[in-house]
N, C-alpha and C positions, 0 to 999 in steps of 0.2 A: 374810692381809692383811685390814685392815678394809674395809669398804666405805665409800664416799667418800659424805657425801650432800650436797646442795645446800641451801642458805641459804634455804629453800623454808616451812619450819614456822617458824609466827609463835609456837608457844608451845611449848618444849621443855624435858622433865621430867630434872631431873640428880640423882644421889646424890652421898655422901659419897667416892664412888671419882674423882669429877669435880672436886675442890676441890682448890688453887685454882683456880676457873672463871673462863675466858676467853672471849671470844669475839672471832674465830671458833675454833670447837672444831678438833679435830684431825684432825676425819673428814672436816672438810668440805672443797669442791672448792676450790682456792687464785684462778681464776679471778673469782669472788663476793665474795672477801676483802676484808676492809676492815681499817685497822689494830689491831694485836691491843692489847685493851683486857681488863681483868680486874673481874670483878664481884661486889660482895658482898654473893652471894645466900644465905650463910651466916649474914647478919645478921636477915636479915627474913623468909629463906624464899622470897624472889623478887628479882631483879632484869631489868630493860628493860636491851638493848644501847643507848648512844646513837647508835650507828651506823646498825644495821638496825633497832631497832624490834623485837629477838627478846625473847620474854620467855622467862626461865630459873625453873621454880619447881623449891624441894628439896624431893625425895622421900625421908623417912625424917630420923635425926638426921645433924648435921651433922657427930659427933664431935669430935676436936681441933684441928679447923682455927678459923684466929685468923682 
């Protein structure tokens, strides 16, 4: 089982195995949760939650995600 983290890291690095990217991610604790919103950080290489404020940058190519 994965471990659960907290909503805690303002800036958090994803790959190609993470798209489409959501936030909040899947790991994290559901108590912290804020509505699940999708981001496309596969356009620019980064995107901000408007929610929390977390920034998601891609690590490596994005591959075939649209």
């Amino acid at each position: 089982m994965a471990e659960l983290k907290e909503n805690t890291q303002r800036e958090i690095e994803v790959t190609a195995k993470d798209l489409p990217l959501h936030c909040p991610t899947p790991d994290m604790v559901s108590w912290n949760s804020h509505p699940r919103v999708y981001l496309p950080v596969h356009k620019t290489g980064e995107a901000r939650c408007p929610y929390c404020g977390t920034v998601y940058k891609l690590v490596g190519p994005a591959g075939g995600h649209h």
